[in-house]
C-alpha positions in Angstrom: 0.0 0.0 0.0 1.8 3.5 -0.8 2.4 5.7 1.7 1.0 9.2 1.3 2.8 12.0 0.8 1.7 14.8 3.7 0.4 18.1 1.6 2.4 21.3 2.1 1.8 23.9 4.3 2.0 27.1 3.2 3.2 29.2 5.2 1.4 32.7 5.8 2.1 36.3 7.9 1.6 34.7 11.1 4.2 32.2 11.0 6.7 34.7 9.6 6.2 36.6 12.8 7.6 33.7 14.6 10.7 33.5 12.7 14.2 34.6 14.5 15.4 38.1 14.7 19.0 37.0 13.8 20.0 39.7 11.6 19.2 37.3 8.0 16.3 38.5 5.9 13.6 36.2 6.4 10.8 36.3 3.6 7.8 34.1 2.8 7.6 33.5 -1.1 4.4 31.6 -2.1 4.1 30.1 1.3 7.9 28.9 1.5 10.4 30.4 4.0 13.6 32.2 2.2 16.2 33.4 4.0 19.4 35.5 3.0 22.5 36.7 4.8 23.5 39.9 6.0 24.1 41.9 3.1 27.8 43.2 2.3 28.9 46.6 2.5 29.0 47.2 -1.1 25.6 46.1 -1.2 24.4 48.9 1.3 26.6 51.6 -0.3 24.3 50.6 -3.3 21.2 50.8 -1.3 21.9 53.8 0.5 22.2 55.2 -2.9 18.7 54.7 -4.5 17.3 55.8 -1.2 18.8 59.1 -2.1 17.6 59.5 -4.9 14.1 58.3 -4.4 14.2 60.6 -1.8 15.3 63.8 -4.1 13.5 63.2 -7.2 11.1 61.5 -6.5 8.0 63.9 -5.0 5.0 62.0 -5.4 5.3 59.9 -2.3 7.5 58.2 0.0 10.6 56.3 -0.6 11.3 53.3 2.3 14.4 51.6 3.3 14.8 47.7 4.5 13.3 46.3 7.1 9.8 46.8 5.5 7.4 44.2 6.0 5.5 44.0 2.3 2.5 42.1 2.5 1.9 40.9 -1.1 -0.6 38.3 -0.5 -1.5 36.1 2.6 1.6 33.7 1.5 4.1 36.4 0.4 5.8 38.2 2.6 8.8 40.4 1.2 11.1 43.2 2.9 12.9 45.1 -0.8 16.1 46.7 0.1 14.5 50.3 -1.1 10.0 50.4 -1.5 8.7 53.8 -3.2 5.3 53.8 -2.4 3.3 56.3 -4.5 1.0 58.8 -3.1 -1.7 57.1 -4.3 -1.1 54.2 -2.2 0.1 55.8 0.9 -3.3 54.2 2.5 -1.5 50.7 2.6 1.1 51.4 5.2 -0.1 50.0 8.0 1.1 49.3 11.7 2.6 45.7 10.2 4.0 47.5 7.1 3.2 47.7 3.4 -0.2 46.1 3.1 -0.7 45.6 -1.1 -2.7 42.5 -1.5 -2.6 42.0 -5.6 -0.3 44.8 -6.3 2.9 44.3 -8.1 5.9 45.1 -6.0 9.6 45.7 -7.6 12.5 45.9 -5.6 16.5 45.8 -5.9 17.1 42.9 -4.0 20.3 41.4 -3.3 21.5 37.9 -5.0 20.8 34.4 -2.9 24.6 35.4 -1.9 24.4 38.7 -0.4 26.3 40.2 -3.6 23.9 42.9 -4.5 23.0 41.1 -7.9 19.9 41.7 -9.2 17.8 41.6 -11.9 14.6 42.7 -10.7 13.1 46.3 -11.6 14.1 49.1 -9.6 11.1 49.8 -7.0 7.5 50.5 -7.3 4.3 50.0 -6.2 
């Protein structure tokens, strides 16, 4: 007789509130935990810099820096290095962060190796 195969869990916002405060970046992507290292100094030199910007040309809004809580969906949890949140949706920060069920969220995010590497658009929301 085959065994069967327990389903996954997905895991969801209230789990990721349980997970360490260790100095990693803990996320939830699609219900499974991701975690990356501290990121190097290039990396926040880097960071630091789009902040900057965002933060002089950009009017229309409000330009955050990491640790941000981004709740994409019940199962996605993400904290982007830099988060421009547009006028427009200044209603979805919240007490637990950036609330944007069904919105598309960019970010520069550092590699899986804390290098800095990135292909993912620079940040909006």
């Amino acid at each position: 007789m085959p065994v069967p195969h327990p389903l996954p869990i997905a895991l969801t916002y209230e789990d990721y509130l349980g997970f360490p405060d260790d100095g990693n970046r803990h996320e939830i992507l699609e219900g499974e935990h991701t975690m990356t290292p501290t990121p190097s100094p290039d990396h926040q030199f880097v960071v630091g810099s789009f902040l900057y910007f965002f933060r002089l040309q950009v009017r229309e809004g409000v330009a955050y820096a990491a640790p941000l809580d981004v709740l994409l969906s019940p199962t996605t949890i993400v904290q982007p290095d830099v988060c421009h949140v547009g006028r427009d949706k200044l209603f979805c920060v919240t007490a637990r962060g950036l609330e944007t069920p069904g919105a598309r969220c960019g970010a520069y995010r550092r590699g899986g190796n804390g290098s800095g590497s990135s292909k993912e658009p620079p940040p909006s929301i």
